[in-house]
C-alpha positions in Angstrom: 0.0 0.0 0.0 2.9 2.3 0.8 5.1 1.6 -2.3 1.9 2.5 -4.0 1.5 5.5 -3.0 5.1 6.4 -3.0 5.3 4.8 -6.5 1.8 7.9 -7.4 3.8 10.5 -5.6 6.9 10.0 -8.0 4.3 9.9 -10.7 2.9 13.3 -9.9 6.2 14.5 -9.2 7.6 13.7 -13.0 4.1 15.1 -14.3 4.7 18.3 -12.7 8.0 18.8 -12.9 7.7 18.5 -16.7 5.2 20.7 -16.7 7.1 23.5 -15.1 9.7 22.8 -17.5 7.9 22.7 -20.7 6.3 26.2 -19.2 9.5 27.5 -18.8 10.7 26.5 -22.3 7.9 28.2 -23.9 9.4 31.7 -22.1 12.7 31.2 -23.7 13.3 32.9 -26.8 15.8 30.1 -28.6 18.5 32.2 -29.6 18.6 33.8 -26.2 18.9 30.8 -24.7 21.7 29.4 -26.6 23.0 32.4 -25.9 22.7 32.2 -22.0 23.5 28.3 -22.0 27.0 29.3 -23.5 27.6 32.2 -21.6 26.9 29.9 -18.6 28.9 26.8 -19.7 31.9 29.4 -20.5 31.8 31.0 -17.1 31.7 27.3 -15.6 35.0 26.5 -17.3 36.2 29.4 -15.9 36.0 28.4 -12.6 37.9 25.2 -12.9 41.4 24.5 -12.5 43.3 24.7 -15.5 44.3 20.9 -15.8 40.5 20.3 -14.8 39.3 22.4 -18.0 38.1 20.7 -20.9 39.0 20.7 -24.7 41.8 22.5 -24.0 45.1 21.8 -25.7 46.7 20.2 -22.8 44.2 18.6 -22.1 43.8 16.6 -24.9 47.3 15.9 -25.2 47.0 14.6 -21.6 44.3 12.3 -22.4 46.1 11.1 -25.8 48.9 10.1 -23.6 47.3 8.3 -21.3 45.4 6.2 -23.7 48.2 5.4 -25.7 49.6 4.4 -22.5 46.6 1.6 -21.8 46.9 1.0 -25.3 50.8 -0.3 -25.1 50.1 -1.7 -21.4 47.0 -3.8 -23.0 49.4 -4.8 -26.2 47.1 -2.7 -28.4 50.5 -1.2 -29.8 53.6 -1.9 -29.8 
């Protein structure tokens, strides 16, 4: 009996919260949101660590060396 209720509470729970976010969709102009999303995403990266940042140079070398590493550990490559 409990599960079932807690089971209709998670139900109304999903229903409303896409409700709210379809609602909140239809407020955005598109452009502005991409805009906003990137603006956000940018300031994000910002806040990390440099070696923590992602698509960055270094970073990618970094991660190239480590898989090239597994590879030649896991006989991959020679």
């Amino acid at each position: 009996m409990e599960d079932d209720k807690i089971a209709e509470l998670r139900e109304d729970l999903a229903k409303t919260l896409a409700r709210e976010e379809a609602k909140r969709n239809r407020m955005w102009d598109p452009v502005e949101r991409t805009k906003v999303l990137l603006a956000t995403l940018e300031w994000a990266e910002a806040q990390l660590r440099p070696e923590q940042r992602r698509n960055t140079m270094e970073s990618a070398l970094r991660r190239q060396a480590l898989l090239l590493e597994q590879m030649k550990k896991d006989g991959v490559i020679g």
